[in-house]
N, C-alpha and C positions, 0 to 999 in steps of 0.2 A: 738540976742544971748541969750542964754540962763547961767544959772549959777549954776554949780553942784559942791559939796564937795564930793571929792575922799579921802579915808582911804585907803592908801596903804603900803604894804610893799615890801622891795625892801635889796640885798644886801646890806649889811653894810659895802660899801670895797670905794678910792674914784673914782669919777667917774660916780656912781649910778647914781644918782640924777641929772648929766648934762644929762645922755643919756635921761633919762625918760624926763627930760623938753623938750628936743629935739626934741623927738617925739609926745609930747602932740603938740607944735609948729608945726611940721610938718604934725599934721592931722586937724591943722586950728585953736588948740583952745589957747586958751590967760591966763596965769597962773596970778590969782588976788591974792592968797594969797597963801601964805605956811606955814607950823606948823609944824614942829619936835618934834614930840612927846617921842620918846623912842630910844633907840638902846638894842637889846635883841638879844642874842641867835646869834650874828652875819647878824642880819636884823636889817633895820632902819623902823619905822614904821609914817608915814607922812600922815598929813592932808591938800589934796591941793582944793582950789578953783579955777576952771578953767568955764572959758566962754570960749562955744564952740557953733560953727554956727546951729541953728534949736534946737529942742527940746530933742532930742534922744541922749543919750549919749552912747549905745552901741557899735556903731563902733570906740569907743576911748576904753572905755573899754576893746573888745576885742583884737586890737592892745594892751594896755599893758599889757593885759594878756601875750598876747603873745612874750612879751622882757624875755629875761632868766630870772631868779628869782623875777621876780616882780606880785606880788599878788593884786589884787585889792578886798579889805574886804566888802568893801561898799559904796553905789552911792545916797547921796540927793538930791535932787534939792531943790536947796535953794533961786532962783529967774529967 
C-alpha cells in the first residue's frame, strides 16, 4: 500500500466529510490521518493521508472529483 496526502475541499455543510470518508473506504483506501485546515467561503479545506492498494492514486482521485462539491487541490505521495 502505498501512502498519499490529499488537499481537499469539500462543502462546509454536515455530512461532507462522512460521505467523502466513505468513498475513500469504498475504493479500498485506508484513511491514516486527517487535518482540518480551514472552513472559508462555505468549504472546508482538509488534509487527508490515505493508504490506498498499488501505486497510482488516480482512480481515487477521480472518484472524488467526482462527489458534488468536492475538489481535490493536490496529491503527494508521501510513502
Amino acid at each position: 500500500m502505498a501512502l498519499f496526502r490529499l488537499n481537499v475541499a469539500l462543502p462546509d455543510r454536515p455530512g461532507s466529510l462522512g460521505l467523502l470518508a466513505s468513498a475513500i473506504g469504498a475504493a479500498g483506501g485506508d484513511i491514516k490521518e486527517l487535518i482540518v485546515l480551514k472552513s472559508e467561503g462555505g468549504r472546508g479545506f482538509d488534509d487527508i493521508t490515505v493508504a490506498i492498494p498499488g501505486n497510482d492514486p488516480n482512480d481515487l482521485v477521480d472518484l472524488l472529483n467526482s462527489m458534488g462539491g468536492v475538489d481535490v487541490i493536490s496529491v503527494v505521495h508521501v510513502g
